[in-house]
C-alpha positions in Angstrom: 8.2 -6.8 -6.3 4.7 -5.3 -7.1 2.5 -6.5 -3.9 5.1 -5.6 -1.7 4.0 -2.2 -2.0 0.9 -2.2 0.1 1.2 -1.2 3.3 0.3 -3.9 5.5 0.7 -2.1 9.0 -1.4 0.6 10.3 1.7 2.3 11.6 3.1 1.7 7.8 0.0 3.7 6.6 -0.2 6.2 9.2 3.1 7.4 8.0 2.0 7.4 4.5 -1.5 9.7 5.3 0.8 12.2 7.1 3.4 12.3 4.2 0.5 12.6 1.8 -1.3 15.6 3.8 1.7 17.5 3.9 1.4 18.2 0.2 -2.2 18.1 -0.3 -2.4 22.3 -0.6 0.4 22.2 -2.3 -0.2 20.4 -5.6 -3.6 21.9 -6.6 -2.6 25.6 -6.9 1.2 24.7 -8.2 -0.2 22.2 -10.8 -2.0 24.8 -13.0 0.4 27.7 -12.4 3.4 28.3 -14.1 5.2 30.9 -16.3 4.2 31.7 -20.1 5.9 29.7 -22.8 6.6 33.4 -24.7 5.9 36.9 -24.6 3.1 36.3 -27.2 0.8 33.9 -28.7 1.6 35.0 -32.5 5.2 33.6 -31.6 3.9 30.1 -30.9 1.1 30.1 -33.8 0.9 30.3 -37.5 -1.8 32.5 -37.4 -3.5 35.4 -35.3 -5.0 34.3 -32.2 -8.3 36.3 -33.4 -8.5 33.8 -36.5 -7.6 30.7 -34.2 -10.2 31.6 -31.8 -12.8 32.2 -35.2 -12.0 28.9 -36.0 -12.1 27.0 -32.7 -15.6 28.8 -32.5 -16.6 27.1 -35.5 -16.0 23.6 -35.0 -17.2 24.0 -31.5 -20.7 25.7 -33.0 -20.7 22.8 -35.5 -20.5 20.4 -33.0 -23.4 21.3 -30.7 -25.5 21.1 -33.6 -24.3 17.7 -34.1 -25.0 17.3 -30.3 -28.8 18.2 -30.5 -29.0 15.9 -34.2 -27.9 12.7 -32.4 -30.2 13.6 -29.0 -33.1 13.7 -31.0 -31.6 9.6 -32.6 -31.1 8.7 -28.7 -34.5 9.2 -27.7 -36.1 7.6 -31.1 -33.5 4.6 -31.4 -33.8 2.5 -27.5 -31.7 -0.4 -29.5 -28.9 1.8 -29.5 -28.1 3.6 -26.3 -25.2 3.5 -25.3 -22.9 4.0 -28.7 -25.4 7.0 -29.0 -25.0 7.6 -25.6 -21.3 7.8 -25.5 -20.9 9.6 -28.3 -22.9 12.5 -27.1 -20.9 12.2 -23.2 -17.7 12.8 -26.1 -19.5 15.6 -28.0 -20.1 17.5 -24.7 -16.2 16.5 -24.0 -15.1 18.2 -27.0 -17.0 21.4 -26.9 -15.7 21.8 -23.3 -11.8 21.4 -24.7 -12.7 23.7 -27.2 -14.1 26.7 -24.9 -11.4 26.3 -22.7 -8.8 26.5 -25.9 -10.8 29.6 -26.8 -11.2 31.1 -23.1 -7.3 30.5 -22.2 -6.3 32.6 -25.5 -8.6 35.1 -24.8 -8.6 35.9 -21.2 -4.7 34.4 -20.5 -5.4 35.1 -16.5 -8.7 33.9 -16.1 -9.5 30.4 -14.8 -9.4 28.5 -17.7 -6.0 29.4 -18.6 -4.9 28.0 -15.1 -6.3 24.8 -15.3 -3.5 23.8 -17.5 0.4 23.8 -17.0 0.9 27.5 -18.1 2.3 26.6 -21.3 -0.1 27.6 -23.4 1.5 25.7 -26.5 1.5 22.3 -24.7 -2.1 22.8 -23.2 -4.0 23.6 -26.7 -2.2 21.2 -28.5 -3.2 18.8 -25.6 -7.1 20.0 -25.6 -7.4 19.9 -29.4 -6.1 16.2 -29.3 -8.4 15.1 -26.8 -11.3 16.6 -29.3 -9.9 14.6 -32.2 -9.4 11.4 -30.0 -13.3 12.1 -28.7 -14.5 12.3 -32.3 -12.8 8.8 -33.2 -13.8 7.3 -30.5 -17.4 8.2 -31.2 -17.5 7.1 -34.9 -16.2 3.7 -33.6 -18.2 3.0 -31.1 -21.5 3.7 -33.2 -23.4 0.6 -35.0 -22.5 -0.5 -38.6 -24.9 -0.1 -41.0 -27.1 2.4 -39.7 -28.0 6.0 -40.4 -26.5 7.5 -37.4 -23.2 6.2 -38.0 -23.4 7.2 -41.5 -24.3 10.9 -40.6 -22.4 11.1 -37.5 -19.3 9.4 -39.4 -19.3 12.6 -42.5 -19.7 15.4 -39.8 -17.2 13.9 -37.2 -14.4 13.7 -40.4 -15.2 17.1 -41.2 -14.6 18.2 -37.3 -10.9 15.7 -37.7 -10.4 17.8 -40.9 -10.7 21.2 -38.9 -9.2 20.3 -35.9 -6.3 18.8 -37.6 -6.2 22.3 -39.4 -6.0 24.1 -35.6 -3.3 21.4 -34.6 -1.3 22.6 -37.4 -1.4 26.3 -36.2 0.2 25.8 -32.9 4.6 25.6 -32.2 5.3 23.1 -30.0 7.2 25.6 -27.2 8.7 23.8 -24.3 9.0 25.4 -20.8 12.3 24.3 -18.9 11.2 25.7 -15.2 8.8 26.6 -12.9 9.6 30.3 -11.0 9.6 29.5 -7.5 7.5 31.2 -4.8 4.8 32.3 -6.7 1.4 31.6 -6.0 -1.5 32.1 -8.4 -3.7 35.5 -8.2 -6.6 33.4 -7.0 -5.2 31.9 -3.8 -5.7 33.6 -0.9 -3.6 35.2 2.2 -4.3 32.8 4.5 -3.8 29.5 1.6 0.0 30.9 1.1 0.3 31.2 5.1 -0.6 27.8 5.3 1.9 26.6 2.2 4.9 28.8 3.3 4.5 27.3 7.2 4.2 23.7 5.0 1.1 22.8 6.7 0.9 18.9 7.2 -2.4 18.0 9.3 -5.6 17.4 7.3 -8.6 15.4 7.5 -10.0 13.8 4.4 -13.1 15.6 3.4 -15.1 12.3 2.5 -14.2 8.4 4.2 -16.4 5.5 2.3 -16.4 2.1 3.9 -18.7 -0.8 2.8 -19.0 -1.5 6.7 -20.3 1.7 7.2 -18.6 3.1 9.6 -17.6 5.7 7.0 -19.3 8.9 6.0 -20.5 7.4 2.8 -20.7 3.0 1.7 -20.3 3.9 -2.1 -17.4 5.5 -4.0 -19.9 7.4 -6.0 -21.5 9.0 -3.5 -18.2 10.5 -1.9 -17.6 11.6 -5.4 -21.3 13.1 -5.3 -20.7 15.4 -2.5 -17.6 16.9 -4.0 -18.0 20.5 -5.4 -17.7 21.2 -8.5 -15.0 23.6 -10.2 -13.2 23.4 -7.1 -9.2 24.4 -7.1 -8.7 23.0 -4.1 -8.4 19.6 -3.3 -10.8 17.1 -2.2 -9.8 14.1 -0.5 -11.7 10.9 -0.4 -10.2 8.0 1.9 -11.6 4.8 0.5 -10.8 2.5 3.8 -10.7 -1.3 2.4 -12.7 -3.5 1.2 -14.0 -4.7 -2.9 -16.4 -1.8 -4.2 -18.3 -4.2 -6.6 -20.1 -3.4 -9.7 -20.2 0.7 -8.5 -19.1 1.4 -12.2 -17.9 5.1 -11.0 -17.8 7.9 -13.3 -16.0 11.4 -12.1 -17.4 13.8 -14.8 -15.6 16.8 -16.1 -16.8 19.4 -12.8 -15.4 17.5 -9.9 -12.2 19.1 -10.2 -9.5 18.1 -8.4 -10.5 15.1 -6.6 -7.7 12.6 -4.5 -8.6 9.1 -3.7 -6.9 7.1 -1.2 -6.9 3.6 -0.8 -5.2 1.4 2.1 -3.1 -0.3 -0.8 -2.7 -2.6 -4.1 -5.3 -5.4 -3.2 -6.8 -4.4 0.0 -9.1 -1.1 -1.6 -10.7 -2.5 -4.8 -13.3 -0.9 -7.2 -14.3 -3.7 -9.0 -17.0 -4.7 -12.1 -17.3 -6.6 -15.5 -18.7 -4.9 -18.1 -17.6 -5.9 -21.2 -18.2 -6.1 -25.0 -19.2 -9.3 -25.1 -22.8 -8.7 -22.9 -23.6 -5.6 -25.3 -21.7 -2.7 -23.9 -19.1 -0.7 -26.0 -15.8 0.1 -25.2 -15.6 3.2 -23.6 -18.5 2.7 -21.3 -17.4 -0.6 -20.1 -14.6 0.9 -17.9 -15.0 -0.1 -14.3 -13.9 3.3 -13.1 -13.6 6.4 -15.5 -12.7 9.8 -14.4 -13.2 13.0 -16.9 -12.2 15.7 -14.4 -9.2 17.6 -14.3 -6.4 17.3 -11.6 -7.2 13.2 -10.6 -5.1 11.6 -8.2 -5.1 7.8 -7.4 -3.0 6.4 -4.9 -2.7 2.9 -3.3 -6.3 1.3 -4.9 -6.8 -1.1 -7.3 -9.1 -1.1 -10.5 -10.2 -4.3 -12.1 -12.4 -6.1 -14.6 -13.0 -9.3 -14.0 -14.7 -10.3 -17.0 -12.5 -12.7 -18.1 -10.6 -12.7 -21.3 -13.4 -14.7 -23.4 -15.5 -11.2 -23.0 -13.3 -9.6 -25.1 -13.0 -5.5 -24.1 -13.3 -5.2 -21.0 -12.1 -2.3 -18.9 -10.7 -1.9 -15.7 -10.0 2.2 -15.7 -10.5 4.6 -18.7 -9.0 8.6 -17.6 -9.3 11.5 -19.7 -8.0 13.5 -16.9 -5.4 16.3 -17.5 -2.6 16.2 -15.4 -3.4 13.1 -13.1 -1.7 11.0 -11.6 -2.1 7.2 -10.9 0.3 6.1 -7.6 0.9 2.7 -6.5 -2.1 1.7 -8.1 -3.3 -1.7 -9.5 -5.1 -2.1 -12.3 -5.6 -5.9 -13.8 -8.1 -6.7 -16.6 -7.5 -8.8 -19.5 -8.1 -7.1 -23.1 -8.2 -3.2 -22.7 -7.2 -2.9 -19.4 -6.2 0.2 -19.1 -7.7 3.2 -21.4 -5.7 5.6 -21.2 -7.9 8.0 -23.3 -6.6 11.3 -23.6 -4.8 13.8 -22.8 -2.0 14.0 -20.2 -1.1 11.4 -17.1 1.4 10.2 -15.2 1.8 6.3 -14.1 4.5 5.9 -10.8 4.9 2.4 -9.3 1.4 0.7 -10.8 0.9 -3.0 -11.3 -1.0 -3.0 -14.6 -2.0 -6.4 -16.1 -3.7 -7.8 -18.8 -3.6 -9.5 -22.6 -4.5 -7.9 -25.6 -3.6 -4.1 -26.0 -4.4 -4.1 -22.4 -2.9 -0.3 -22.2 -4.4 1.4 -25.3 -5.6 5.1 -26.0 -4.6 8.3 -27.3 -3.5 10.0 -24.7 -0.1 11.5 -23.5 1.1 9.2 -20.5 4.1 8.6 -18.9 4.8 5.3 -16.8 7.7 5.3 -14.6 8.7 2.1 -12.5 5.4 0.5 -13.0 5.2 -3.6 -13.0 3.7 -4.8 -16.4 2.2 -8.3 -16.7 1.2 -10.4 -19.7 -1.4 -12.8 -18.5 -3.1 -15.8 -20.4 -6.2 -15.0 -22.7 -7.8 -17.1 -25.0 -6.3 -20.3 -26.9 -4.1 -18.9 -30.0 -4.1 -15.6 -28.4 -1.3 -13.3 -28.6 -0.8 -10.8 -26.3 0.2 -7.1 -27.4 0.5 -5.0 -24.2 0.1 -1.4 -26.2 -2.1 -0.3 -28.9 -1.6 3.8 -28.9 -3.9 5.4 -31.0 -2.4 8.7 -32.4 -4.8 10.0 -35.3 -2.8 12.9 -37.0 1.4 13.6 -36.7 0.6 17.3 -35.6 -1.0 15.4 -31.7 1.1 15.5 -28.7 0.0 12.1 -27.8 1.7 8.6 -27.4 3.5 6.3 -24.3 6.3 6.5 -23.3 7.4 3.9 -20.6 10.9 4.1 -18.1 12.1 2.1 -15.5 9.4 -0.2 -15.7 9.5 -3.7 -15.5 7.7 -6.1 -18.3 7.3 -9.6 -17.5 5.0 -12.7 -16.8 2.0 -12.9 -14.7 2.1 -16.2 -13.0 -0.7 -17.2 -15.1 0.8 -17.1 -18.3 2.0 -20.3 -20.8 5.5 -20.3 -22.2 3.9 -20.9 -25.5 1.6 -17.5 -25.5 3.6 -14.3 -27.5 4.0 -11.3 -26.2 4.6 -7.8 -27.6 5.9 -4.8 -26.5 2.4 -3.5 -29.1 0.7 -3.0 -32.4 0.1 0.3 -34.2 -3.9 0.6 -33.5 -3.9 3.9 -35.4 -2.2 5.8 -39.0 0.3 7.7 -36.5 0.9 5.5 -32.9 3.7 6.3 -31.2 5.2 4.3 -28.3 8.7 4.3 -26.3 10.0 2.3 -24.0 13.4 3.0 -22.1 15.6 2.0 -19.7 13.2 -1.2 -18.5 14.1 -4.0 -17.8 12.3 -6.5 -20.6 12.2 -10.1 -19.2 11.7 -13.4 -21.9 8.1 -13.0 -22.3 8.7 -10.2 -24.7 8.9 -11.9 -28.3 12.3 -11.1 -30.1 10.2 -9.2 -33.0 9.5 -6.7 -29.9 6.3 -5.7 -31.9 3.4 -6.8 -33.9 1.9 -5.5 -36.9 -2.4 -4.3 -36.4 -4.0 -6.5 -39.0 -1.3 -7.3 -41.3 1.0 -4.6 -42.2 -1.7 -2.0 -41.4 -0.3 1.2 -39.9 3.5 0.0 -39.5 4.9 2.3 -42.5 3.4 5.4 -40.5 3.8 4.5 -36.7 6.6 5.0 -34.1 8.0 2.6 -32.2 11.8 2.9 -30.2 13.7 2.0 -28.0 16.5 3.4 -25.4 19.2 1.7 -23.4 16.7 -1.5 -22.4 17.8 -4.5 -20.5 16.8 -8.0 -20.5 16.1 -11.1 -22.1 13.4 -9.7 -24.4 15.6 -6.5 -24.9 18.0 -8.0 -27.5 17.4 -6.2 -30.8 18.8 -8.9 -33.3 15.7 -10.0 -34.5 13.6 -6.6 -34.0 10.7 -5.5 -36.8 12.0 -3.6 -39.9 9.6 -0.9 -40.0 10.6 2.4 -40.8 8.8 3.9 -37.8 11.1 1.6 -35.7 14.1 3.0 -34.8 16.5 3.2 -31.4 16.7 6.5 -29.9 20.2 8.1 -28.5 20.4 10.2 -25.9 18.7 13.5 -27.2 15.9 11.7 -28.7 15.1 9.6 -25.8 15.0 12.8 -23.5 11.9 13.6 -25.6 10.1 11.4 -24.3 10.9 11.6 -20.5 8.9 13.5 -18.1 9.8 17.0 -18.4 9.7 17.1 -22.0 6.7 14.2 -22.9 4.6 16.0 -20.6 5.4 18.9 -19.4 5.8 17.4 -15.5 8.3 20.1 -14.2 5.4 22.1 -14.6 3.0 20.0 -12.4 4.0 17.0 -10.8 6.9 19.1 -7.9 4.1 19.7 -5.9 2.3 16.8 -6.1 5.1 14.9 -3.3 5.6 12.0 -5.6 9.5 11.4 -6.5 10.1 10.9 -10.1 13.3 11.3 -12.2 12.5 14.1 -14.8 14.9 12.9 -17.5 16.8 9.8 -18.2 
């Protein structure tokens, strides 16, 4: 089913450029424009926006100091550089989510305010997650036992405490619709010429080939020449070939960036950092992107560390509003990071072992192909492990029409869960997929025990398949199968806002159920 979606012939993919061109204007400018949840903030907040912009203002000033305490750690402390390292890269994250959450409030038709859906409800809530999610990640990924994580542990609760306080403050307000032909202030004349007379020719602005016959030989370097802040899309064509040990980054200024592959196993970015060797999880990812408005089509991410190395991953995103199509992305433990905030998974191959699609972040996988493969001796496999921190974050997974079943690797004596509660609040859906044998009749695993199974949510919704049978399912009382209204929660209009930003983008997808 899965490798049956690379296109072998060059006629096959000729098709596919054109079809992809013809929306390339498109999705940029419609992705971050889109009507106003209500005529006000104050009736989507419990408070004034003046005293939720005082308070933003504070953590964020809090946070910089705690930015220039660690710097002065990182150059004094060489043994530790990259939990330190990290940690500051997530600092500098946060403070960014928090300006734009002030800027969008203040100024609701400035820039800021536009590179979100328009739902200004949906989009802070979304930001302040990310910053509590960033804070986490930091105080794990610092050394036990030493003074940095001791200090950096107190101040980063304190920020949890206040942004949890913020997350409070906002309504969740859903937008049904998107108002059609508008454009956004910004665009210009001649850009709504071209989108009204549905221009379809365009070159991509950067081609990388490791023969080098391409503009560029690296993926970073294409990535390099992008500008920064840019609303309007840059295209990368990766031709094929394996990228090896590139470990790209896309920061948070390369806005809007596309890259295209030739397909699922013939464009590969691969590496093998892992935990194992020294590195911590966050900054063993293969391929990380930070920047808003990501698109990945037909290209494959991997880590091929092995499932000895313990986390080891293939593609972390805290992208807002990206999109992953026809991608592969094979690891073993942690293969997939989805880190935060929100993304949208259409026809992917994603394969792996333990929690091998794990973050906080608010995702949405649609017809993907997931595959338990064979780890270590006595190792179970658990294919989620969402984090959610605090009840009041829009985060979780929510998976539809996707298919779970065996890679060909796998024993018949190996269990396999549908996940484990990695943090106080996770939350995880799966509907309407098909759930083959592999999937344990328990369906899911407790973290450590009974640790975070009283707190968690876990459902289901009109699943199929030997492993779908719900007989012998957990008896937590997070667990629970969704009807109808329920379930629609967590499809793509509602989970993530997508009628908002994924029309233009040219990809089909089925909004609801």
């Amino acid at each position: 089913m899965g490798r049956s979606w690379v296109l072998h012939s060059p006629a096959a993919f000729g098709n596919f450029l054109n079809y992809f061109f013809q929306f390339l204007l498109f999705w940029p400018y419609n992705c971050f424009f889109s009507p106003s949840p209500s005529s006000s903030a104050s009736s989507w907040l419990t408070v004034s926006p003046k005293k939720f912009v005082e308070s933003a203002n504070e953590v964020r000033t809090f946070l910089e100091q705690m930015h220039s305490t660690l710097s002065t750690f990182n150059n004094n402390t060489s043994g530790l550089p990259n939990g330190i390292q990290d940690c500051l890269d997530l600092l500098d994250m946060s403070s960014e989510q928090l300006r734009m959450s002030m800027s969008a409030m203040q100024n609701p038709k400035g820039k800021d305010h536009k590179l979100g859906t328009g739902n200004l409800s949906s989009d802070l809530r979304t930001w302040l997650s990310a910053v509590l999610t960033n804070s986490d990640t930091c105080i794990e990924g610092l050394e036990q036992g030493t003074a940095v994580k001791g200090l950096a542990s107190k101040d980063l609760n304190r920020v949890m405490s206040m942004v949890k306080t913020l997350l409070a403050q906002v309504i969740p307000v859903h937008v049904d619709q998107v108002k059609k032909d508008q454009f956004p202030s910004w665009i210009s004349e001649e850009d709504k010429m071209l989108l009204r007379e549905n221009f379809r020719v365009r070159t991509p602005d950067a081609v990388v080939a490791t023969d080098g016959t391409g503009d560029y030989s690296k993926v970073t370097d294409a990535i390099r020449a992008a500008p920064d802040y840019s609303m309007k899309r840059f295209v990368i064509y990766v031709r094929r070939g394996i990228y090896l040990d590139e470990y790209v980054r896309i920061n948070a200024t390369k806005w809007n960036i596309m890259l295209l592959g030739d397909g699922i196993g013939a464009t590969v970015i691969s590496g093998s950092r892992n935990y194992a060797d020294g590195y911590k999880t966050f900054n063993t990812a293969t391929f990380a992107v930070d920047a808003v408005g990501f698109i990945a089509c037909n290209i494959s991410f991997e880590n091929t560390a092995g499932p000895e190395k313990d986390m080891a991953v293939a593609l972390r995103s805290d992208s807002d509003l990206s999109i992953f199509y026809r991608c592969g992305i094979y690891g073993y433990q942690d293969s997939l990071y989805p880190h935060s905030k929100r993304q949208f998974y259409k026809e992917c191959i994603i394969a792996g072992t333990v929690d091998f699609i794990f973050g906080d972040a608010t995702a949405v996988f649609q017809s993907c192909q997931i595959l338990a493969k064979q780890g270590t001796l006595r190792q179970k496999n658990t294919i989620t492990a969402q984090g959610r921190i605090d009840p009041g974050e829009s985060t979780g997974f929510s998976f539809q029409f996707c298919n779970i079943s065996a890679d060909y690797d796998l024993k018949a004596t190996t269990e396999t869960y549908l996940g484990r509660p990695w943090r106080n609040f996770s939350r995880t859906i799966f509907m309407e997929s098909h759930l083959s044998n592999v999937i344990d009749p328990k369906g899911w695993l407790e973290m450590d025990g009974t640790h975070y199974s009283d707190t968690s949510t876990y459902c289901e919704y009109s699943n199929f398949g030997a492993g779908a049978k719900l007989d012998n399912r957990v008896k937590w009382p997070g667990y629970y199968i969704l009807d109808e209204r329920e379930a629609q929660e967590f499809s793509v209009d509602k989970f993530i806002e997508g009628n908002l930003w994924l029309p233009s983008s040219g990809i089909n997808y089925t909004g609801g159920l």
